[in-house]
N, C-alpha and C positions, 0 to 999 in steps of 0.2 A: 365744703360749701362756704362762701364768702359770707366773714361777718356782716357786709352789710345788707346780707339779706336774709343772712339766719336772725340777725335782731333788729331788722326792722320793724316798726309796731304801728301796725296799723291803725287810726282813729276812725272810728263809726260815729254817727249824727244820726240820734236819732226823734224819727218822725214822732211827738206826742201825741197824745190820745185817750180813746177810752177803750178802742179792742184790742186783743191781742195784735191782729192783725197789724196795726199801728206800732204798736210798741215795737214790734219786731222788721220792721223797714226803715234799716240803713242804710244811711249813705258812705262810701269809703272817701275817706282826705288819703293827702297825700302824705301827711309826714305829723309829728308831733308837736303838739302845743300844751304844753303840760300845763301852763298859770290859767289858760281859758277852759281846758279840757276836768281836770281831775280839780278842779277846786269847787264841784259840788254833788250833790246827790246825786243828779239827772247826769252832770260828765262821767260818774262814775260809770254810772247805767250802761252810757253809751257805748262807753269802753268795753265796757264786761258783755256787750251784747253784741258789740266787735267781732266777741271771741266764739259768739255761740255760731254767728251767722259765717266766717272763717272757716268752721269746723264742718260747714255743709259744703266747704267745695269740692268738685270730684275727686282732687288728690287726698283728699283726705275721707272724712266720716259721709263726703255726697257719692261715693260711689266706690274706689279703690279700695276702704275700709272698711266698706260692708258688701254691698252687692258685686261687685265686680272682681277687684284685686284677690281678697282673701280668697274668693268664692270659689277662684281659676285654682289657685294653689293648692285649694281643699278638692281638689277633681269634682266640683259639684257640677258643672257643668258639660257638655258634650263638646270637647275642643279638639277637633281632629283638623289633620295635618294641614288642613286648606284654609286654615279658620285664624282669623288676624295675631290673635294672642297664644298661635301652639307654643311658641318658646318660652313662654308664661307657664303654660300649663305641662311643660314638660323640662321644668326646671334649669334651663339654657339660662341661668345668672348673668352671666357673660355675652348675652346679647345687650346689641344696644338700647333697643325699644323697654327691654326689661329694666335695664339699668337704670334709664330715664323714669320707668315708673316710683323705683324703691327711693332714687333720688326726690324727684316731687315731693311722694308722699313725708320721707324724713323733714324737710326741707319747711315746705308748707309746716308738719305736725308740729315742729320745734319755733317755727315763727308764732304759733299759737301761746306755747311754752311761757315766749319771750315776750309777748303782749301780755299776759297774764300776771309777767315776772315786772310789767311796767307797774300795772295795778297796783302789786303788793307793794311794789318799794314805796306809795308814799299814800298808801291806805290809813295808815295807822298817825300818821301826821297830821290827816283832816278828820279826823272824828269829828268836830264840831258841825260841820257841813250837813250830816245824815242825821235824820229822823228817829226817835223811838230806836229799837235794833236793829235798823236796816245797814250799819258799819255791820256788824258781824255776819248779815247774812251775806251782803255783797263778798263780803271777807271769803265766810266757808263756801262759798260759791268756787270761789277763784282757786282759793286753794284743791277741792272736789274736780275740778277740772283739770289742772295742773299734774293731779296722782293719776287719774283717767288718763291722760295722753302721755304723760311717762311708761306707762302699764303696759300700752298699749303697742308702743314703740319696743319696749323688752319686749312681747309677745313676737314681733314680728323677727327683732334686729339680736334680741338675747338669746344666752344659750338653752339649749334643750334641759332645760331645771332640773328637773328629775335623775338628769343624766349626773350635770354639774351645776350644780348650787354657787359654786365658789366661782366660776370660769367669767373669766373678764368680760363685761356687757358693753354698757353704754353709760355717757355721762348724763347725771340729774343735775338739771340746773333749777336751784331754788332761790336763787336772784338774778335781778335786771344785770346783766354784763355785758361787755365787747371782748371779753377772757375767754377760752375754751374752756369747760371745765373737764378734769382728769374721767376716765371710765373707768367703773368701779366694778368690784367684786357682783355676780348675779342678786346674792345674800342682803348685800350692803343696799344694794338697790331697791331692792322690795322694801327693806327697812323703812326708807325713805320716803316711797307710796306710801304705807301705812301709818306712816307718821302724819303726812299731810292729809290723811283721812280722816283721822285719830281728831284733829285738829279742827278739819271743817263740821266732822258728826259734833266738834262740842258747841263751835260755834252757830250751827242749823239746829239745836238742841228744841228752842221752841220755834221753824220753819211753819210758815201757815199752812202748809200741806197737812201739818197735823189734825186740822178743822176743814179737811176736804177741799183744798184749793188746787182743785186738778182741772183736766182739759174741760170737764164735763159740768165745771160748778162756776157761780158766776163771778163777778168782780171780786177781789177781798177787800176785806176792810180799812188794808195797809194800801189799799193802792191799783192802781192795774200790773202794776211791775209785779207783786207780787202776787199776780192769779196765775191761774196754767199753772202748777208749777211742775206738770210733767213736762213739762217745753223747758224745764231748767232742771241742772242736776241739784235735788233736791235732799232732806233727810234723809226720807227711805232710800234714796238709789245710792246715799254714799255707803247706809250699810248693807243693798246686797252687794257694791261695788268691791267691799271690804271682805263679803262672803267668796268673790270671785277671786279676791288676789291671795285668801288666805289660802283658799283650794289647791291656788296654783303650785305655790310654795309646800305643800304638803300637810297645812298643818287643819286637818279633817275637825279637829273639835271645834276651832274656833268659825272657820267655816260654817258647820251646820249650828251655831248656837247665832250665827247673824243671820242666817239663813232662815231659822226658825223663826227669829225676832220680826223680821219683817213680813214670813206671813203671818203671824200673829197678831203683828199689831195696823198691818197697813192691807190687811185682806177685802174691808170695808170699803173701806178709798180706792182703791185699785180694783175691782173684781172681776173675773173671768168674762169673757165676753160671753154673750148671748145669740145664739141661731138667727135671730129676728137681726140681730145688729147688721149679719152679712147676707143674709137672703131677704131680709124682709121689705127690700126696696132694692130689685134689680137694678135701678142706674144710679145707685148709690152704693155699694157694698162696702163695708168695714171691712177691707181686706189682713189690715194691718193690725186685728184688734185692740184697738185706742186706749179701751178702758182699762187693759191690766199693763199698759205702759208705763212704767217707773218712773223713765226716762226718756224722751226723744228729741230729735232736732227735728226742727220745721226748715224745710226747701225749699224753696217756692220757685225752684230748679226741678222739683224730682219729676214732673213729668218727661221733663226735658233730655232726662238720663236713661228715663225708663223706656222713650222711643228712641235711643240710641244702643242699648242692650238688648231688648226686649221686645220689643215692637214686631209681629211675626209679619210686617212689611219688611221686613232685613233678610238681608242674605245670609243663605246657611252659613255662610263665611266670616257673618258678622253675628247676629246675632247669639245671645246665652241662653240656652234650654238645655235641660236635664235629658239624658238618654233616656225613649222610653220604658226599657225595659229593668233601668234603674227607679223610675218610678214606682212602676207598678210592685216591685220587690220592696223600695223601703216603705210602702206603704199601705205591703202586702193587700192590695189591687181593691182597696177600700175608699171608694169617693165619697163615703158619707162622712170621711175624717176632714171636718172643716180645712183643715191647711193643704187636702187634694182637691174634692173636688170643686172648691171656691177659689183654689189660689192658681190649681194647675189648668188651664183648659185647652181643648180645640177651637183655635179661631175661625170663626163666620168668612164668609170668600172664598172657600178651599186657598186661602194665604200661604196654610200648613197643615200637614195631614197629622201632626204629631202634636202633642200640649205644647202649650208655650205658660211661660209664667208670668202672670196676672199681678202681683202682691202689690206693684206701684206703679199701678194701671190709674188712669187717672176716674172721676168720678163727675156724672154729670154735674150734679148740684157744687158750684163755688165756693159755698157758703161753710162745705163741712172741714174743719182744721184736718180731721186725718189723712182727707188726700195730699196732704204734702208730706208726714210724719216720716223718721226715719230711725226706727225701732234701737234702742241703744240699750236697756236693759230692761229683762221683763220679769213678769211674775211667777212664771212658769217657771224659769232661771232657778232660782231659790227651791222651787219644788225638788228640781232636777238635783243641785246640790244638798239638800236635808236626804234627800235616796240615798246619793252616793256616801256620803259622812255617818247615816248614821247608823250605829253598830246592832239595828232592831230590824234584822231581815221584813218579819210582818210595820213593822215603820215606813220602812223603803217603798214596798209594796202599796202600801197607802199613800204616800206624797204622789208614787207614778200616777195612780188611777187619780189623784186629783185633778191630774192634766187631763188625762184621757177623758171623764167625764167632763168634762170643756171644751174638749172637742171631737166628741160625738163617737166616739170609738168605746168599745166593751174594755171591761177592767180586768185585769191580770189577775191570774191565779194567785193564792197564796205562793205555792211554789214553783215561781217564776223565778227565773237567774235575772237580777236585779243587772249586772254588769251589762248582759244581752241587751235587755226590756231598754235603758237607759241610753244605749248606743241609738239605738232605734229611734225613739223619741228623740234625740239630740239631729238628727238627721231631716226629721218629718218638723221641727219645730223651727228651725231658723236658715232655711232656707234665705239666702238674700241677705241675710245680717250679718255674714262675715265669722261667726263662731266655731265653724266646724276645724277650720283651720288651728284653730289656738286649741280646741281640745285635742285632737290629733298630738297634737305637739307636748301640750302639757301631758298627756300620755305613753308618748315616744312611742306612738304607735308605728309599728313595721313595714306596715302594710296595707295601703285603705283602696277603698273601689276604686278604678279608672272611671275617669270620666265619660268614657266610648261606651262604657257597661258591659264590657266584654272581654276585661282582667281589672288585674290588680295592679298597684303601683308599690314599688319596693320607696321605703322611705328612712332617710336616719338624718345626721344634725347636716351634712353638707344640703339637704335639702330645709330640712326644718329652719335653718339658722341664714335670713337674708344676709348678703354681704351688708358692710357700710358702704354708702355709696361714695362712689372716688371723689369725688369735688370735697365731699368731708377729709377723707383721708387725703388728699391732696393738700388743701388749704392751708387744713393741721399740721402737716408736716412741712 
């Protein structure tokens, strides 16, 4: 990939305000002006909201990295031989259309990187600029983002961990450069997230989300920059982000002890969503359940994505829907479980005789922020990881039914196979967000459903492990 587009850094302008909505409509420049740009509070903003609104385009976290890309690769979808992205879904690397995808996405994720990497270099130069704490939060913002799209990138581009810990990944770039930097050990590289984690959890230490500054609560006190702040990656999401990378790497204690820590202390602020949130007003439904959202990006694209996948006006050739008889199995044929039968439906029109999915369906009413949300990490998440980690069979069994009564479904026996019960849920709960792929992998799982619902798919690292894309390895060398 050519440096001058892997670090080019985009500047955003942004609209002031008193609503979210304001705060977060940018305009993109075309190139850097760092004396007018980064020499105050509001430049900073701008910048670092640059990076949020980047982060929502399709090559990246608007569609490729959650609903779409991942989703093909995790066989969540029905991709048979006629259907635009079979060579997607049937691991043809080596096509073009494929290559172009993994390239974008790299390309795009790492120009995020490299904005970020603008921030930092000369953050700590203007402290005088920013208000009260707001150098440190803008700070562990950047850096929380930085470990997330590094993470993110090993998930997709790194080796199968479990297999090889040590096996040559990908390069962390933790400053502004025009230099390649070298690719590191797998090991080394998780180091590195966790460092920059390590670093933002000290700096978001007192984040106002800790006084309820979420989607649902109103102005803060510091500002409008700092309300919503599940529309930013926040304290709690950098430690269940930290529960997710500790999981990955293997190391189960630390994992369920961040995992604990934030439903403990952020169960308040975040809480499960409620029946009335998604039924209680048919032209409006909470599809996305907003309120246990840790973390999300706002869209203001996602309708726009969701009738170009989704839309059950598309042709069987284009559109993404689950095969139905993988429905009804992983969700053993239970529509009162909130995330079937509100998320999966039969379209009006006879459009299609079969569900199509609903999750980022648009919403009458304008006015509600979650029709644009785009789920990044949730609370459930942490349920799911305290199961997996922790060494209290009857424990495990309780974090699952936490979800389950959440979402309308009957609670598991005490003796229930925790590994089973767990797959399951992992299945039924993020549809659309892109995770089932990275668990698979982080599992070196053998062998997961086809997407047709009518076998299975053999799987090892030559699939798990994207190539790098040539324009990188061309450049480089």
């Amino acid at each position: 990939m050519k440096k001058r587009i892997l670090f080019s850094v985009i500047i955003l302008v942004i609209v002031t305000g008193a609503s979210c909505k304001k705060w977060l409509d940018v305009k993109p420049r075309d190139k850097v002006i760092e004396n007018t740009l980064l020499e105050s509070e509001t430049g900073f903003l701008t910048a670092l909201n640059g990076v949020y609104l980047d982060m929502t385009d399709e090559r990246a976290y608007g569609a490729q990295m959650t609903m779409q890309m991942t989703e093909v690769l995790a066989q969540r979808y029905n991709v048979g031989g006629g259907h635009k992205l079979y060579a997607l879904a049937s691991y043809q690397y080596t096509d073009p259309l494929v290559q172009s995808m993994f390239g974008y996405t790299w390309g795009r994720m790492y120009r995020s990187v490299a904005n970020i990497n603008k921030i930092l270099s000369v953050i700590d130069q203007k402290k005088e600029v920013f208000t009260g704490k707001h150098h440190s939060w803008v700070k562990g913002e950047a850096l929380a983002l930085r470990a997330l799209i590094h993470f993110d990138l090993f998930r997709l581009f790194g080796p199968v961990y479990r297999q090889d810990s040590t096996a040559i990944s990908l390069p962390y770039y933790s400053a502004f450069t025009t230099n390649y930097e070298t690719y590191l050990k797998g090991n080394v590289f998780l180091e590195k997230v966790l460092s920059d984690l390590d670093a933002a959890e000290a700096l978001l230490a007192d984040d106002p989300v800790l006084t309820g500054a979420t989607l649902h609560a109103g102005e803060s006190s510091e500002g409008v920059a700092w309300s919503y702040r599940n529309l930013r990656i926040n304290y709690f999401a950098v430690r269940a982000l930290k529960a997710r990378v500790c999981l990955y790497r293997g190391d189960k204690a630390s994992a369920l002890n961040y995992a604990k820590q934030v439903l403990s202390a952020a169960g308040s602020i975040f809480p499960f969503v409620k029946l009335n949130d998604i039924q209680g007003d048919p032209r409006n439904p909470n599809r996305v359940f907003s309120s246990e959202l840790l973390f999300a990006l706002q869209d203001s694209r996602r309708n726009d994505k969701y009738r170009a996948y989704f839309d059950p006006s598309l042709k069987d050739g284009d559109i993404l829907a689950a095969a139905q008889n993988r429905l009804t199995s992983e969700f053993e044929s239970n529509t009162n479980d909130y995330r079937y039968g509100n998320v999966w439906l039969i379209p009006g029109s006879n459009q299609k005789n079969y569900r199509c999915f609903f999750k980022y369906a648009d919403v009458e009413d304008t006015d509600f922020r979650f029709r644009n949300l785009i789920p990044m990490i949730r609370m459930s998440e942490m349920c799911f990881i305290a199961a997996e980690c922790t060494p209290q069979p009857a424990e495990a069994v309780a974090y699952l039914n936490m979800v389950r009564s959440h979402r309308g479904i009957s609670d598991l026996a005490a003796s229930a196979t925790i590994a089973t019960e767990l797959l399951k849920d992992y299945k039924r709960e993020f549809y659309g967000e892109g995770q089932m792929f990275f668990y698979y992998k982080r599992n070196a799982t053998a062998s997961i459903p086809g997407g047709t619902g009518s076998s299975s798919v053999a799987m090892g690292k030559e699939k798990y492990v994207l190539p790098v894309p040539l324009d990188e390895s061309r450049f480089r060398n």
